[in-house]
C-alpha positions in Angstrom: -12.0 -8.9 8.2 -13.2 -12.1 7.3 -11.3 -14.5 5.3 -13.3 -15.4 2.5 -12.4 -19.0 0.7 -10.5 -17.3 -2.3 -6.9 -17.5 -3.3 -5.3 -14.5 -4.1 -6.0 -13.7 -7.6 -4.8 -9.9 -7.7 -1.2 -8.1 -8.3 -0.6 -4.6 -8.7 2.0 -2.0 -8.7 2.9 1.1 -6.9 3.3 4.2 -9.2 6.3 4.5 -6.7 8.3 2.4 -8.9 8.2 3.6 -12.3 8.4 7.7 -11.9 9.5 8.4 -15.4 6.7 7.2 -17.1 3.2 8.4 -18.1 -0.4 7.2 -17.4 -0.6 5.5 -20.6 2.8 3.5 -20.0 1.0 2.8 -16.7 -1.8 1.7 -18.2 -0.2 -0.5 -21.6 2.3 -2.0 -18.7 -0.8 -3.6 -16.7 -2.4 -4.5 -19.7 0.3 -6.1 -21.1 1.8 -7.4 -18.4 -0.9 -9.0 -16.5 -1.7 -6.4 -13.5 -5.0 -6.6 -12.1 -4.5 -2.8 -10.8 -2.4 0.1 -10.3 -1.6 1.8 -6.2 -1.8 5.1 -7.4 1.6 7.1 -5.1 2.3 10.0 -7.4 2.3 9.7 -11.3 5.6 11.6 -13.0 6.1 14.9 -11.7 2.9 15.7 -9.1 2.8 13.3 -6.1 -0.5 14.8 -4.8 -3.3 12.3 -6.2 -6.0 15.0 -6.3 -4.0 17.1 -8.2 -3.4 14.6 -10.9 -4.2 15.7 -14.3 -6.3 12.2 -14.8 -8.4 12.6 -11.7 -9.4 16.3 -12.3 -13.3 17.3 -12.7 -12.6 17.4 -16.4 -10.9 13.8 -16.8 -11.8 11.9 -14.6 -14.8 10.0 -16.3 -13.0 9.4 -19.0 -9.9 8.4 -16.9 -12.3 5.5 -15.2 -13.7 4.3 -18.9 -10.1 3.5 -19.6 -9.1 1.8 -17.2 -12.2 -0.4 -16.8 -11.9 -0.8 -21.1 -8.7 -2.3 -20.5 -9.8 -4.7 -17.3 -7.5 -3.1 -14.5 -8.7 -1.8 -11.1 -7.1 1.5 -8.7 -7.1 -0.7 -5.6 -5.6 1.7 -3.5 -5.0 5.7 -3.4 -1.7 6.0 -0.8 -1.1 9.1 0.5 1.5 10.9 2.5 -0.8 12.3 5.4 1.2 11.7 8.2 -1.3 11.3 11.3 1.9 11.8 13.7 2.2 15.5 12.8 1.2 17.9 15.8 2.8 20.8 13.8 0.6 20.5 10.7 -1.8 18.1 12.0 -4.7 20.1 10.4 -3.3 20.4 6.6 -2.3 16.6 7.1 -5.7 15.7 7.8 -7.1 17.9 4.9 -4.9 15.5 3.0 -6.4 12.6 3.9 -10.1 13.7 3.7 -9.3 14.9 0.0 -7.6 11.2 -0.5 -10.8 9.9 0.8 -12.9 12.1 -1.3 -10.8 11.4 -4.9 -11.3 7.3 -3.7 -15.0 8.0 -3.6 -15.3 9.6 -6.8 -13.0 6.7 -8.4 -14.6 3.7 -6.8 -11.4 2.9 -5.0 -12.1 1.1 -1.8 -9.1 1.9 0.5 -6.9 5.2 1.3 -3.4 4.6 2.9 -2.1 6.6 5.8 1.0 6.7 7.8 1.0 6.8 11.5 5.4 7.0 11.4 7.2 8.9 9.1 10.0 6.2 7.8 10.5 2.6 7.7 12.7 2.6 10.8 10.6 3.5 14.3 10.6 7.2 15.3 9.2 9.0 17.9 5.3 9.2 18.2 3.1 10.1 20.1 0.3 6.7 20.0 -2.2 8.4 21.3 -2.5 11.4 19.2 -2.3 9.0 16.4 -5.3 7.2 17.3 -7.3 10.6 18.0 -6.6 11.7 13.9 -7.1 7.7 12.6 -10.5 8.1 14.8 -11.4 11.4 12.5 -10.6 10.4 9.3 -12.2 6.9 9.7 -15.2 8.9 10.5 -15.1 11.1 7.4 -14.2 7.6 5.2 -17.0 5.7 6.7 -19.8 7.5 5.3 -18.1 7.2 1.3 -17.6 3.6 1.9 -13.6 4.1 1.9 -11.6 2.1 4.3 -8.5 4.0 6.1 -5.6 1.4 6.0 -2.3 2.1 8.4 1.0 1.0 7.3 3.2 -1.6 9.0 5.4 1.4 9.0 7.9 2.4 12.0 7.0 2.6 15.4 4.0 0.6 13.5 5.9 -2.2 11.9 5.7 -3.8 15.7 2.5 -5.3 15.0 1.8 -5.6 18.2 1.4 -1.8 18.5 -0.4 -1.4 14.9 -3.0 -4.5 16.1 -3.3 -2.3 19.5 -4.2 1.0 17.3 -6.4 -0.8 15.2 -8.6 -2.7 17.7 -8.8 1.0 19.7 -10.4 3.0 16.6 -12.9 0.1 16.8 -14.2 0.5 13.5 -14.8 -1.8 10.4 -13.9 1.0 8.1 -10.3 0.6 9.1 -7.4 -2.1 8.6 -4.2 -2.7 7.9 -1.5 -2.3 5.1 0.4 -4.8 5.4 4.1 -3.7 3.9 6.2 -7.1 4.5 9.5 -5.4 4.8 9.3 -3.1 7.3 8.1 -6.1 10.3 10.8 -8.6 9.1 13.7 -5.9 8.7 13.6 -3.7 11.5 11.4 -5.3 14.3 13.1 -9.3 13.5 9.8 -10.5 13.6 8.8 -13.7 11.6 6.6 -13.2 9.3 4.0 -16.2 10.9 4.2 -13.7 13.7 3.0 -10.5 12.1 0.6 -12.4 10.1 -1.0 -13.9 13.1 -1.1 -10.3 15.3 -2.3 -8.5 12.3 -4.5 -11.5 10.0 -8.4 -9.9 11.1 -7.4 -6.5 9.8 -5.1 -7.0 6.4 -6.6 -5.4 3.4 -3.6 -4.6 0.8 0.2 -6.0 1.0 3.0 -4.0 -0.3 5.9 -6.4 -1.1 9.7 -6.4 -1.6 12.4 -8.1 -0.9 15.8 -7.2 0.1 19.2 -8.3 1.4 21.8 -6.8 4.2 24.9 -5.9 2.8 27.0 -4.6 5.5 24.6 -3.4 7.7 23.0 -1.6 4.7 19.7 -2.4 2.9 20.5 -3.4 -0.5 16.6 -3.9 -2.7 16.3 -7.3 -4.5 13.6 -8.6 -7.4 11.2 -10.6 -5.6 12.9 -14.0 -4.9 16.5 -12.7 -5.0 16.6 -11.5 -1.2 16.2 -12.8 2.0 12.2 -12.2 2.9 10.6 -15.1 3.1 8.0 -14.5 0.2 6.9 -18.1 -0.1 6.1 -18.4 3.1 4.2 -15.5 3.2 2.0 -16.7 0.0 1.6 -19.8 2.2 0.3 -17.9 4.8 -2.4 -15.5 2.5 -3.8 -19.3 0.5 -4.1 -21.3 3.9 -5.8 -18.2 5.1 -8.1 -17.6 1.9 -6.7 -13.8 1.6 -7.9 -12.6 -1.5 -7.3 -9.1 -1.5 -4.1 -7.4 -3.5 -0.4 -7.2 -3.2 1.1 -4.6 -4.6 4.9 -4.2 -5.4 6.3 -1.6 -4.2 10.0 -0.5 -5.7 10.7 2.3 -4.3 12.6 3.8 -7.4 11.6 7.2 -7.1 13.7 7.8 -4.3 16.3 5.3 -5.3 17.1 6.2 -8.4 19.9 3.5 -9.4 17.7 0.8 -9.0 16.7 -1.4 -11.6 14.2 -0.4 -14.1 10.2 -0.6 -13.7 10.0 -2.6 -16.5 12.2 -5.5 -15.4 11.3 -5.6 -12.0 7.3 -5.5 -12.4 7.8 -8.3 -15.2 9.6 -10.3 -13.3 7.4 -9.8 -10.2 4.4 -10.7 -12.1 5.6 -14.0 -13.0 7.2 -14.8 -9.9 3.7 -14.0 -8.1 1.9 -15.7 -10.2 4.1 -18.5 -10.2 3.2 -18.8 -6.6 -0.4 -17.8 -6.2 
């Protein structure tokens, strides 16, 4: 990717984060709010994007007159097609190719995949990974969807993630670049992980977080320990004007604070910054 000379100018948030609410609370929140898109992860009860009600044959025209009426933007379609797993590696790549189809039909430019199952690194197999990111890059490539991977696990080592990307040797893939997971598990500074990863960032995910005896304890943005600022240093001197997208993970922490606090406050505290 080429860093164009524009300052980031675009926030969204992860559907992850508010799991009780409808599409239209979606939608009045980034109105209101001041949300230049929605990362669509699940929306109430069904966490499959193409079997959303709103995306459907029947609604989905009027779902995209809606949301371009009101100014907003679906950046981002993440899914959970895990490109690690030999056991139901076929169904997890019908996954992704019906992501990739749904972010044709909506205009949205990028699909996210997972090449590691949880935040902390497991046990993969690289090289099977880069044999299924090769396949579905080929099936986006044609529809004009890029495949992003997640600094995610064994792939938060950007080191490794740069390595898997540069192999696929494709423009039609890139990075996701989820702040956390690089600083937190892998101690890497985030000038590090920006500088392995910079030619290949599409979308951030962004939270912060503190260690509490040796446990993980979520924070609004500014009340941890991840150096945010620095980071939005980082994206200007670099031109980055792509989206970050907060990603509070409240559907499967379910005592943290509410959607409504947290995206407000991260709105102003981004655009504070930017």
């Amino acid at each position: 990717m080429i860093l164009s000379e524009v300052v980031i100018t675009k926030i969204s948030f992860s559907t992850l984060g508010c799991p009780n609410w409808s599409w239209e609370d979606m939608l009045s929140t980034a109105r209101d709010i001041g949300f230049d898109g929605i990362e669509i992860r699940g929306i109430e009860n069904e966490m499959y994007a193409p079997s959303i009600k709103q995306f459907s044959a029947e609604d989905i025209d009027l779902t995209k007159k809606k949301i371009a009426k009101i100014g907003i933007e679906i950046p981002c379609l993440s899914s959970a097609c895990y490109l690690f797993d030999k056991t139901n590696i076929d169904k997890q790549l019908q996954e992704g190719t019906e992501y990739i189809e749904l972010a044709a039909k909506l205009e949205t430019p990028y699909v996210r995949v997972l090449g590691d199952a949880q935040p902390k690194p497991g046990d993969v197999d690289i090289e099977f990974v880069l044999e299924n990111l090769k396949k579905l890059t080929d099936i986006a490539t044609p529809k004009g969807i890029k495949i992003l991977i997640e600094t995610n696990g064994v792939f938060a080592d950007s080191k490794v993630l740069r390595s898997l990307i540069t192999a696929v040797d494709s423009d039609n893939v890139g990075v996701l670049w989820d702040i956390h997971h690089p600083f937190r598990f892998f101690d890497e500074p985030v000038e590090y992980t920006f500088e392995n990863l910079k030619d290949y960032i599409c979308f951030l995910h962004v939270k912060d977080s503190l260690v509490i005896d040796g446990i993980v304890k979520y924070k609004k943005m500014g009340y941890g320990d991840i150096p945010i600022k620095t980071i939005i240093r980082l994206l200007k001197e670099n031109d980055y004007k792509g989206y970050i997208s907060v990603e509070w993970i409240k559907r499967w922490c379910i005592d943290l604070e509410e959607p409504e606090i947290v995206f407000s406050h991260f709105a102003g505290y981004m655009k504070g910054l930017i």
